[in-house]
PyMOL Python script that loads the backbone (N, CA, C, O; Angstrom):
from pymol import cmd

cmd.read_pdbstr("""\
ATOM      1  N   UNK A   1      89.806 146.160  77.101  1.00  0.00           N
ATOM      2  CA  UNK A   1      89.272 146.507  78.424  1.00  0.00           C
ATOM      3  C   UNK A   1      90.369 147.159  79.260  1.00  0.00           C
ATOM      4  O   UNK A   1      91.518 147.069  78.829  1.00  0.00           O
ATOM      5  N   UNK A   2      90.166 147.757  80.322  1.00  0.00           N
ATOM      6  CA  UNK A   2      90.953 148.469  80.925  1.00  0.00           C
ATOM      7  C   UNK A   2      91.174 147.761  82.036  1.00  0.00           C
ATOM      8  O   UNK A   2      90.226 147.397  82.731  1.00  0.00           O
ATOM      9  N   UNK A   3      92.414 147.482  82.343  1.00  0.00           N
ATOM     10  CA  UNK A   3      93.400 146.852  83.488  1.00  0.00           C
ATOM     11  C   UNK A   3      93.213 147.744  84.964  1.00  0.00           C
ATOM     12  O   UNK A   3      92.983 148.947  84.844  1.00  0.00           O
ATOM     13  N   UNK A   4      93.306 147.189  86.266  1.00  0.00           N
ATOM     14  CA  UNK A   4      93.362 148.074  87.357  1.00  0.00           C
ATOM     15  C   UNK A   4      94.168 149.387  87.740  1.00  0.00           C
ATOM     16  O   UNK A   4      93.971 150.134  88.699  1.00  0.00           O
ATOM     17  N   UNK A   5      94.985 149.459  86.887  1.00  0.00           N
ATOM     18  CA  UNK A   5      96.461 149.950  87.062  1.00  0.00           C
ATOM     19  C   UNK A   5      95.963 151.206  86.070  1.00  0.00           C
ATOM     20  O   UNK A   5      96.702 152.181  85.938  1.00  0.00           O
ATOM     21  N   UNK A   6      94.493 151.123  85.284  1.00  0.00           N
ATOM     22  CA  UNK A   6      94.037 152.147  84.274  1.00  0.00           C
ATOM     23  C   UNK A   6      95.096 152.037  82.853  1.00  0.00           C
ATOM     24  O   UNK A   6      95.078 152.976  82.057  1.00  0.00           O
ATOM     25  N   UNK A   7      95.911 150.959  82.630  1.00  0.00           N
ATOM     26  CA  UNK A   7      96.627 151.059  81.355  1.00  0.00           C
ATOM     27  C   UNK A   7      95.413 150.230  80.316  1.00  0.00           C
ATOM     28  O   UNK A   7      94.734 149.351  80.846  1.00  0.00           O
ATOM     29  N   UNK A   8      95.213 150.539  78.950  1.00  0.00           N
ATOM     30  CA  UNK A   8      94.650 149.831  78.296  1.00  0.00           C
ATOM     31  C   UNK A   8      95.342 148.400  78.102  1.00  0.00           C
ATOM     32  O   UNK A   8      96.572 148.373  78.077  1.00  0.00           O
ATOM     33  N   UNK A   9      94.472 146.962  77.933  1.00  0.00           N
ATOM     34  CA  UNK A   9      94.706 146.119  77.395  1.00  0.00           C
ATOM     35  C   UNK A   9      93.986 145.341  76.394  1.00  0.00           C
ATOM     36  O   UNK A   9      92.824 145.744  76.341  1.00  0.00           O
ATOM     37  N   UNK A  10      94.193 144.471  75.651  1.00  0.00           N
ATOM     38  CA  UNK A  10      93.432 143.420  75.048  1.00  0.00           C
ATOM     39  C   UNK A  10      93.136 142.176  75.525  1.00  0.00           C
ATOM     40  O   UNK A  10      93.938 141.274  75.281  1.00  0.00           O
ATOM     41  N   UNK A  11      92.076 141.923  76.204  1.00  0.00           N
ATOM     42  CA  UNK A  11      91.871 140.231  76.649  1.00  0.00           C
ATOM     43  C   UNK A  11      92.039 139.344  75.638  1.00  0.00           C
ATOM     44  O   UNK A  11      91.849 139.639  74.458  1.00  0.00           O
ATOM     45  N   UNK A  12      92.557 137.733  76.215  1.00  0.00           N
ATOM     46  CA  UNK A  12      93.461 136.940  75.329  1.00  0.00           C
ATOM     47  C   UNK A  12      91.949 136.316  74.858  1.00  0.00           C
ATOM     48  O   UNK A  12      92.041 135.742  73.774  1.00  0.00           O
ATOM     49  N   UNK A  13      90.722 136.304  75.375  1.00  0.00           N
ATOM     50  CA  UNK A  13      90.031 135.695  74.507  1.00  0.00           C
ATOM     51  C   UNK A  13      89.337 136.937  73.448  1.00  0.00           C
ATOM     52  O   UNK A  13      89.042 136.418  72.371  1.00  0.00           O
ATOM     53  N   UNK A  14      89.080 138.104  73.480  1.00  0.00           N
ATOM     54  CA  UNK A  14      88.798 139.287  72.527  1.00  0.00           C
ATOM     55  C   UNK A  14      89.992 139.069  71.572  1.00  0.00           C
ATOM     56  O   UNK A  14      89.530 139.686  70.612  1.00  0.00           O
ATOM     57  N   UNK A  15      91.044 138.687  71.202  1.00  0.00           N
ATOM     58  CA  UNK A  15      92.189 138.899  70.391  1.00  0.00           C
ATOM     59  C   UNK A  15      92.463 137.280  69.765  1.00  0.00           C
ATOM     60  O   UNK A  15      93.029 137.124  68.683  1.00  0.00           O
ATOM     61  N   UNK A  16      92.021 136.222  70.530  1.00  0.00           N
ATOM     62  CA  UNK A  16      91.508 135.144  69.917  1.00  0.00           C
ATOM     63  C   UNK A  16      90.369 135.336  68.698  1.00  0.00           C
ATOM     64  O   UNK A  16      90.588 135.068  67.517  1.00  0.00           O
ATOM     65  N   UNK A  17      89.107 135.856  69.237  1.00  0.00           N
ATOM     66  CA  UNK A  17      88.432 135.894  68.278  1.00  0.00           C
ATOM     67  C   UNK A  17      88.439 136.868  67.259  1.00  0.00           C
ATOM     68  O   UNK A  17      87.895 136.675  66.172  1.00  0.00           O
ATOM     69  N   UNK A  18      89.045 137.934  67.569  1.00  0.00           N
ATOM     70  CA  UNK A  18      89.748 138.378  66.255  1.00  0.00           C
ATOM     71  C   UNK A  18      90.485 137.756  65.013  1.00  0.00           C
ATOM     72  O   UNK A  18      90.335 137.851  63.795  1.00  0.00           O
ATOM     73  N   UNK A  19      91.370 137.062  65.865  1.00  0.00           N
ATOM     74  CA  UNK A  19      92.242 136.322  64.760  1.00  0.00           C
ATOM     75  C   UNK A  19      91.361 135.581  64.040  1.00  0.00           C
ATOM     76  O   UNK A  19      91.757 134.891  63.101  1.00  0.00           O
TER      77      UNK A  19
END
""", "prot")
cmd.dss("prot")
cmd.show_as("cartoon", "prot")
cmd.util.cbc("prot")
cmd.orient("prot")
C-alpha cells in the first residue's frame, strides 16, 4: 500500500501473511 509521503510500502500484517 502506499504511505502518505507517496513512497511504496508493505503492511506488517500483508507480509505476515505472506510468510
Amino acid at each position: 500500500e502506499f504511505s502518505p509521503d507517496g513512497q511504496f510500502i508493505a503492511s506488517a500484517d500483508r507480509d505476515f501473511k505472506i510468510r
